[in-house]
N, C-alpha and C positions, 0 to 999 in steps of 0.2 A: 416317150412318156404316154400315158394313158390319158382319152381321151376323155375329158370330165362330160357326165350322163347330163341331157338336157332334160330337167323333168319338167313335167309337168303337175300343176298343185290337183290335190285331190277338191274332189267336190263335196259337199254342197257348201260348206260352212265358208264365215270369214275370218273364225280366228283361227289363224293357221300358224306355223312356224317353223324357223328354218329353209328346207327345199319343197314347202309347203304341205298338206296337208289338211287334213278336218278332224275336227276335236268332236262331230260328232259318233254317240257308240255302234250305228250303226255301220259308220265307217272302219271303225274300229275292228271289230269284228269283220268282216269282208265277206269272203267269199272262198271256196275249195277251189283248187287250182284245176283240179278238172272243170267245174263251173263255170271259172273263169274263161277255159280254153275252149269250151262249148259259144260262150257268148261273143269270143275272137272270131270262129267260124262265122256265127251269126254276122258280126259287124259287115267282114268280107261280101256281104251281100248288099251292105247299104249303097249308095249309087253315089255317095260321095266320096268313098272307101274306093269304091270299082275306079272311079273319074283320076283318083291321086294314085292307086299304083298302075296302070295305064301310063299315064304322065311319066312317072317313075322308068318303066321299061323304056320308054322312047326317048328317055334324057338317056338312056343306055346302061341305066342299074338296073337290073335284073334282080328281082326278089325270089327270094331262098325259101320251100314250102315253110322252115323256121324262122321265118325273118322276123314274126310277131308273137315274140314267148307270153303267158300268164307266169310270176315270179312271186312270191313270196319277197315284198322289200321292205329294209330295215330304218330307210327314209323315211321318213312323213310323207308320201308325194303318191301322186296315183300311175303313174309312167314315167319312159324314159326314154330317149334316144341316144346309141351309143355307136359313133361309125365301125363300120367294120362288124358290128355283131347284131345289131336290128333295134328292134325294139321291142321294151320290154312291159306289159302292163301288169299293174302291184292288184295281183287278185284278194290282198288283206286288205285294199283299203278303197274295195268297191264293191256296189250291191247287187246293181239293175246292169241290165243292157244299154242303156241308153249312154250310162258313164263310160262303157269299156267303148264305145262304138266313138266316143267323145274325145278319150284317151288317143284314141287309135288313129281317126282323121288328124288330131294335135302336131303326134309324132310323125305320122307322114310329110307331113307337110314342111318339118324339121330334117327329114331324109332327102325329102328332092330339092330341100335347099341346100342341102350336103354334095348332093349329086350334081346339082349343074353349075355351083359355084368350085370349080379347081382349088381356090385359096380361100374356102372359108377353114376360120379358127375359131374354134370354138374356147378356147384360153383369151382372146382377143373380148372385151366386154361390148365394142363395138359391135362385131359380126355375131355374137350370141344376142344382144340385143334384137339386131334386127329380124333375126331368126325367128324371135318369142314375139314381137311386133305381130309379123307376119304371121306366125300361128294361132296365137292370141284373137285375131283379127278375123281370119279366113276360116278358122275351124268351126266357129260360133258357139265357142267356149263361153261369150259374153253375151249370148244373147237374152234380150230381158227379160223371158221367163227365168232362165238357169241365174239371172243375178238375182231378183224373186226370192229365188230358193237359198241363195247368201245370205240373205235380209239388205239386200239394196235396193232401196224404192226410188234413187233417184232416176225422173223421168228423160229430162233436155241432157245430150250431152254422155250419158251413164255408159255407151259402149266403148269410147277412148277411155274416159275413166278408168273402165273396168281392165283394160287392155294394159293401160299404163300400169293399175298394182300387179297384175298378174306379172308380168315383164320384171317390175320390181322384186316381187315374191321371188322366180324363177331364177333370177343375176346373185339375190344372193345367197345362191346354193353353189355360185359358180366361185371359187378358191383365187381367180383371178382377179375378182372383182371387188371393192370396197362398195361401201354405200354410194359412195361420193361420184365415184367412175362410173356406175351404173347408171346411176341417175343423168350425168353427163352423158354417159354413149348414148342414152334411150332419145334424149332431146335433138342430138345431135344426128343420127337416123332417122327419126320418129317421122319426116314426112316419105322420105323417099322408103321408107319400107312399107311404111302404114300404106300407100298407093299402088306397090307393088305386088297386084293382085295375078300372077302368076303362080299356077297354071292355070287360074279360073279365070275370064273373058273382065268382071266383076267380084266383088265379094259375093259369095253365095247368100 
C-alpha cells in the first residue's frame, strides 16, 4: 500500500485545516514552479540543509539530484515526505525563500528518520508522531519569531506548544489516525522524541 505523505502545514497563518495549510491569499496564490525550484537550489546552500543531507548519505541514503521536487499540491499543506520518492515542496502555497528553506530542513529531517529507523511506520500514529515531534522540534518551524507571524504571542513555554498543534495538525492528515490515538501517541512519545535530538549534537 502506499505510503501516506508526511506534510508539513503551510505557513504563516493559524487557521489552518485538514493536512494543514494557511488561509492567508498570499499563500493562496504561491509561487511558479520554476520559482519555487530556483528557491530549492537556493535552500541547498543553507548550512542546515548541507548539515541534514550529509547526515542522510552517511546513515547510507543517498539522495537523488531529484529527491527535492517544487509540485503544485491539491492539500492545504506546504510539503511532504513520501519514502521512496523524496520530497515534495507545494510551490502554491509559498512565497519567500525563507518558507521553502523551512519546508525543506522539516522534510529532511522526516527522511533520515526514515532512513536510520529499519521499522519506522508511518500508518503506525505512534512512529508518525514521533517523527513530527522531532521535526517540529529541530527544524525551528516553532521558533518565536515564525509563531509572531501565526499571531501567537505566548511567551513561557510557546515552543512545545507550538510543536504539540503542529504534530496535532500534521496526524490528522494521517488516515491511520483518530483524534484520539493521536493525541495519545503524541503524549505517549512526546519525551523520548522531543530529546532525541539526532543528528544535531542539541537542538539548533
Amino acid at each position: 500500500h502506499k505510503q501516506p505523505v508526511t506534510p508539513v502545514l503551510a505557513a504563516p497563518s493559524n487557521k489552518m485545516s485538514g493536512a494543514g495549510g494557511s488561509d492567508s491569499a498570499a499563500a493562496a496564490r504561491g509561487m511558479p514552479l520554476k520559482e519555487c525550484e530556483e528557491m530549492i537550489q537556493g535552500s541547498l546552500r543553507n548550512p542546515t540543509v548541507k548539515f541534514l543531507r550529509e547526515h542522510l548519505e552517511k546513515s547510507g541514503c543517498s539522495i537523488a539530484p531529484n529527491f527535492i521536487k517544487a509540485v503544485n499540491c491539491d492539500q492545504r499543506m506546504s510539503g511532504g515526505y513520501v519514502r521512496g520518492e523524496g520530497i515534495v515542496v507545494c510551490s502554491n502555497h509559498l512565497t519567500i525563500q525563507d518558507e521553502v528553506t523551512q519546508v525543506v530542513i522539516h522534510e529532511l529531517i522526516h527522511a533520515f528518520d526514515d532512513c536510520r529507523a529499519a521499522n519506522l511506520d508511518w500508518t503506525n500514529c505512534a512512529h508518525h508522531a514521533c517523527s513530527e515531534i522531532r521535526a517540529g522540534h529541530l527544524s525551528g518551524d516553532c521558533h518565536y519569531k515564525r509563531e509572531l507571524l501565526r499571531g501567537f504571542v505566548k511567551i513561557r513555554g510557546h515552543e512545545q506548544d507550538c510543536v504539540r498543534r503542529r504534530v496535532m495538525k500534521s496526524l490528522a492528515a494521517n488516515p491511520y489516525c483518530s483524534k484520539t490515538a493521536a493525541k495519545d501517541a503524541m503524549e505517549a512519545v512526546w519525551d523520548t522524541c522531543y530529546n532525541d535530538t539526532k543528528p544535531f549534537d542539541r537542538a539548533p
